[in-house]
N, C-alpha and C positions, 0 to 999 in steps of 0.2 A: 504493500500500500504506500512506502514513502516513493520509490519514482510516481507514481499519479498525485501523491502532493504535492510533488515539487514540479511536478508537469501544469499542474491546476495554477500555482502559485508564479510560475512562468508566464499561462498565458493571462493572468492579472494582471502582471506587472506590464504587459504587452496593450492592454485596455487601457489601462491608465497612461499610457506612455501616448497612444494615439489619440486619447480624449484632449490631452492637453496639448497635442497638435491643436487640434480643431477647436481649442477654446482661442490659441493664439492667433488661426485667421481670422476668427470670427471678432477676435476683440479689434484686429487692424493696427493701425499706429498708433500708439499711447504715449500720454502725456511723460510718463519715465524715459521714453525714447529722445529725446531732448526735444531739440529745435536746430541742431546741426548734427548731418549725416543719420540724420533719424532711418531713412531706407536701408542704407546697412545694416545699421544697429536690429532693425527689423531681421532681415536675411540672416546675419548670424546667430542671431536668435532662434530663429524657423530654425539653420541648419542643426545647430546644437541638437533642436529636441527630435530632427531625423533621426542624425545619428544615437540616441537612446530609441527610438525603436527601430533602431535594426540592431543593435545589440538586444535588445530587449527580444526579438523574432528571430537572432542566431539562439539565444538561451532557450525558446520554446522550440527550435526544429530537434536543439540535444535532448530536449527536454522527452521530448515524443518519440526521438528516436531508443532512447533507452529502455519505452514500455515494452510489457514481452504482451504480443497479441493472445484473443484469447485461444483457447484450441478449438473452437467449432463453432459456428452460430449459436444466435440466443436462442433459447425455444420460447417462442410468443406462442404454441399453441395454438390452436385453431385459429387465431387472429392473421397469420400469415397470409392466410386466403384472402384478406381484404385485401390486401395488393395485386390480387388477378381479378380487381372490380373493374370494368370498364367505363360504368356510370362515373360522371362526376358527381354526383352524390354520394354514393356510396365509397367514395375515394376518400374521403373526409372520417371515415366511420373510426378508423384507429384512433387519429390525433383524438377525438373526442371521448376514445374508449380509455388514454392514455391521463386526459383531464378528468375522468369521473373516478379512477384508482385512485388519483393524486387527492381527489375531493375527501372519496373514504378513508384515505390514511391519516387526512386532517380530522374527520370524524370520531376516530377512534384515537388521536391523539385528545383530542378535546373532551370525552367523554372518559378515557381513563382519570384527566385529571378533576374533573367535577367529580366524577366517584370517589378521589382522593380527598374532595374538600367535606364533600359532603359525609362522608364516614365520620371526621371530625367531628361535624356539630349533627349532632339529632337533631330529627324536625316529628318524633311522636310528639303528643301531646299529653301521652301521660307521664307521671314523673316515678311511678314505683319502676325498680329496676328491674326487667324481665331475668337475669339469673338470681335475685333474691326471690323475685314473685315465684319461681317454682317450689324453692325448700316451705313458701309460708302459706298458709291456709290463703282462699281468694278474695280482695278486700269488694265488699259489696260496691256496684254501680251504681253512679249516680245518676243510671237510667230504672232503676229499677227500687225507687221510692213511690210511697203510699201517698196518695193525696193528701191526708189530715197531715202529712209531713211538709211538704209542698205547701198549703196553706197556711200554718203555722209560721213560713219561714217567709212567707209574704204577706202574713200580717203583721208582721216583726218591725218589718222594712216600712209598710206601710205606715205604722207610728213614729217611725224617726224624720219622717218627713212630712209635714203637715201640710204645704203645698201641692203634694204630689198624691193626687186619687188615683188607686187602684181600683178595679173591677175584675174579679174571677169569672172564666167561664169554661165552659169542657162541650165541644161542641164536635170532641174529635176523640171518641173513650174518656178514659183517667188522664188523658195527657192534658197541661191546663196551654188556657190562651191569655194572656194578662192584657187588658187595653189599660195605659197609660195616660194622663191629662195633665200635665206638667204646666198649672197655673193657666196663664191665657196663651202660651207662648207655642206648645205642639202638642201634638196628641202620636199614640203611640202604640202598637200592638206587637206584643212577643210572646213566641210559641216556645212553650215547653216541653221538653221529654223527659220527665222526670223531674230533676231540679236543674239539668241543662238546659239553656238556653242556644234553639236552634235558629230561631230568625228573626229579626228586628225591624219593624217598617213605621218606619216616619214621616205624618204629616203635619200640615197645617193644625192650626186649632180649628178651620172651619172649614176642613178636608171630612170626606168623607171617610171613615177607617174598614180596610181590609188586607187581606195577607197577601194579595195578589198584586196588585197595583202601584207603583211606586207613585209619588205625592208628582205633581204639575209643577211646585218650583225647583226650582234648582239649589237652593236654601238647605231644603228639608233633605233631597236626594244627598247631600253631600255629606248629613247628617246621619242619615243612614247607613252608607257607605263605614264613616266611621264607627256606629255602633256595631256595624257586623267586625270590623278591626278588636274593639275593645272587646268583643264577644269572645273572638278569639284570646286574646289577650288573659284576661281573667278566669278564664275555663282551668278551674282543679278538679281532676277525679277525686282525689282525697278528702278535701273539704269542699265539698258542694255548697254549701250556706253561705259560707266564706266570700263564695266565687258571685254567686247572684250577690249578693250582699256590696261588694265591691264595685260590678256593674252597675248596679242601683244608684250607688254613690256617686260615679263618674258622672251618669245618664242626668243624673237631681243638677249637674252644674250648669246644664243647657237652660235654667231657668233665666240666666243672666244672658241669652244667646246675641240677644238686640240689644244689649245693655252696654257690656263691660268692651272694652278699647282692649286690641290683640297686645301683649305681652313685648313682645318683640319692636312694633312697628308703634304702637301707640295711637294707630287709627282704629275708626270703628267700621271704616267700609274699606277692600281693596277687590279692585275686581267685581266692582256693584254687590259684595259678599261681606258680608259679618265675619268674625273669629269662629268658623264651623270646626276646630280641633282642639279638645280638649286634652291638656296632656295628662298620661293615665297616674302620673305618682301625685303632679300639687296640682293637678285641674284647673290649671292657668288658662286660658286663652288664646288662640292662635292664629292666625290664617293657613290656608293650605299652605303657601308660599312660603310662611314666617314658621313655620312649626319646624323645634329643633330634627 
């Protein structure tokens, strides 16, 4: 392998040698050239950089002459036939066959390394560890509580906040549907599975409310958008109560939505939009733009 590095390495020096030819016609006379005998000065100039590449193309003809060829064809495999195509269409079919190899190997170069990053950080959602969870009995789901528990742990929330009316309904089994009315400012519906919260939809106060439908402004939609984030965010298998409880909390700060100036910028509009991000540890206020 080292004569073909220093063959490859040759004819570099050989590219570079001839680049800088043709930077120097193209550049012409230069001001360093003086103002007397400037045309000379040019020409031995030119000459100079000849003679490196022809030094430069003797080192690459030794360079090539010292490879040992190889001992037979390459085998391309049934791809050889493409060269007894006579179409000119189908004369094109190798180079192409040649770019979609070269595509794959980028493929699989990029995708072992996502496999590498991603090994790194887990993206489950639960936090028991699967080798401990097999030595220890199985910890109940938090899809698989009794309503009067569910109730209970929304009526809890519902006293902590006196602004904010809840409504129970079950219109779908044991699993509950909570509509929310957060003062005059939005209304709110999230479905439950148990004591997880699976969907969140956000409208106006004088929206009509359903699971289907996203809300008509753009306001509410982006408020949405983030409650499904925090939804994420807040989701414990292990303590379920916890988990609503602290969604709860975040959800209660949209009360100040049209109120409070974004954190960051100190305006109350950017983008004809309020501060619609709430951030999830001090429940500051933000714009999409200005949020850490």
């Amino acid at each position: 392998m080292e004569p073909l590095y220093t063959a490859l390495n040759a004819v570099k020096m050989l590219r570079s040698s001839v680049g800088q030819v043709f930077d120097s016609l193209g550049n012409g006379l230069r001001f360093d050239h003086g103002e007397e005998g400037k045309d000379s000065k040019f020409l031995i100039e030119l000459q100079e950089l000849l003679t490196t590449v022809s030094l430069n193309l003797r080192e690459v003809e030794q360079a090539v002459g010292s490879l040992t060829p190889p001992p037979g064809p390459f085998n391309l495999g049934n791809t050889t036939y493409l060269s007894q195509e006579s179409t000119q269409e189908r004369q094109a079919l190798y180079s192409q066959l040649v770019h979609s190899h070269k595509w794959m190997d980028k493929v699989h170069e990029y995708s072992n390394l996502a496999h590498a990053l991603l090994a790194k950080n887990t993206l489950r959602r639960s936090n028991i560890n699967s080798s401990s969870a097999k030595r220890r009995r199985t910890i109940t789901s938090s899809h698989n509580v009794s309503p009067q528990i569910v109730d209970g742990v929304i009526a809890n929330i519902d006293r902590m906040f006196p602004d904010m009316n809840m409504n129970i309904s079950r219109p779908f089994a044991s699993n509950a549907v909570l509509q929310i009315t957060l003062g005059q400012v939005l209304k709110a519906l999230m479905a439950f599975k148990g004591l997880m919260i699976e969907w969140v939809v956000v409208k106006a106060f004088t929206e009509t409310l359903d699971l289907w439908t996203e809300s008509r402004h753009k306001v509410f939609r982006k408020v949405t958008e983030n409650a499904h984030a925090a939804m994420l965010h807040y989701y414990s298998p292990t303590v379920p109560d916890l988990a609503v409880r602290s969604f709860m909390t975040w959800f209660h700060s949209y009360s100040t939505l049209f109120s409070d100036p974004c954190k960051r910028c100190g305006n109350h509009l950017h983008n004809s939009l309020p501060p619609t991000w709430r951030d999830f540890r001090s429940l500051e206020p933000f714009h999409e733009e200005c949020k850490p």
